[in-house]
C-alpha positions as CSV (number, residue, x, y, z in Angstrom):
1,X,-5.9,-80.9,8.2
2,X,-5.9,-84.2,6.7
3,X,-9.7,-83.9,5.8
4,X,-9.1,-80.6,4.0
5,X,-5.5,-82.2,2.3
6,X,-7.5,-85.2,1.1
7,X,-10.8,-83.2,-0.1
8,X,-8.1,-80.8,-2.2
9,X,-6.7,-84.2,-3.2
10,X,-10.3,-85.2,-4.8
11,X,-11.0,-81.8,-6.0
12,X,-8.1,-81.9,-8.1
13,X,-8.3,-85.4,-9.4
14,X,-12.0,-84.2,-10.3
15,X,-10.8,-81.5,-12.6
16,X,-8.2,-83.0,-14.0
17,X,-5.6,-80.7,-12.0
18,X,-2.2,-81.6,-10.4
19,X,-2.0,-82.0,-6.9
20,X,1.4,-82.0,-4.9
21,X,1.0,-83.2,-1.3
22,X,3.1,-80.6,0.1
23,X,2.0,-81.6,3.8
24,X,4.5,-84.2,3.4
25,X,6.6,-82.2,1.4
26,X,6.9,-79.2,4.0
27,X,8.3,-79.8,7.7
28,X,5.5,-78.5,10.2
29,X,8.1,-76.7,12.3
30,X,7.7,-73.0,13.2
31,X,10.5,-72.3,10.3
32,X,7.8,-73.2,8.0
33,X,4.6,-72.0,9.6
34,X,4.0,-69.5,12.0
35,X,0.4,-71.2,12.4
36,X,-1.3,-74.2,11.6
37,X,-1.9,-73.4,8.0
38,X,-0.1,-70.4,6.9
39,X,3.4,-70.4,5.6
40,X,6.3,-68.4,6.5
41,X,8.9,-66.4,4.3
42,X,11.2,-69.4,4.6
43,X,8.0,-72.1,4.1
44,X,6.8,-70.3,0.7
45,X,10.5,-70.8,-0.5
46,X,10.2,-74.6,0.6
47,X,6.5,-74.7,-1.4
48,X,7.8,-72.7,-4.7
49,X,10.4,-75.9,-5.0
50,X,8.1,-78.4,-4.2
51,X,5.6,-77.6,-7.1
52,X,7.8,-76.3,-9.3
53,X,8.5,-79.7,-11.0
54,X,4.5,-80.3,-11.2
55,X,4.3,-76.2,-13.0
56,X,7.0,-77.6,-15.3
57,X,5.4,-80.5,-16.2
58,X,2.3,-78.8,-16.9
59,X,4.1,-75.8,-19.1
60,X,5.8,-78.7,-20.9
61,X,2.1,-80.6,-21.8
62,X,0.7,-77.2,-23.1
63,X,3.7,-76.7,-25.2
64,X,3.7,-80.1,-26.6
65,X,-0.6,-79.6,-27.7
């Protein structure tokens, strides 16, 4: 998984997107997941607050242009 995190990680900086590292962001407990990559009810909830300062931001810079 850390390959893939860190090749998102690059795709984003090369188009100039936001990236949130939610594998440190999300506990990797069975709450969370219910397998190695897919999230649970309870684990989307957990991901919708970790970007949701990043989707802010970016709402904020398109308002701003």
């Amino acid at each position: 998984m850390a390959l893939y995190n860190e090749a998102q990680r690059e795709r984003a900086a090369k188009a100039g997107a936001r990236y949130v590292p939610l594998d440190a962001m999300i506990p990797r407990t069975l709450d969370s997941f219910f397998d190695d990559c897919h999230f649970t009810d309870a684990g989307n909830a957990l991901v919708a607050r970790a970007i949701l300062p990043a989707v802010a931001e970016s709402l904020r810079e398109r308002l701003r242009r």
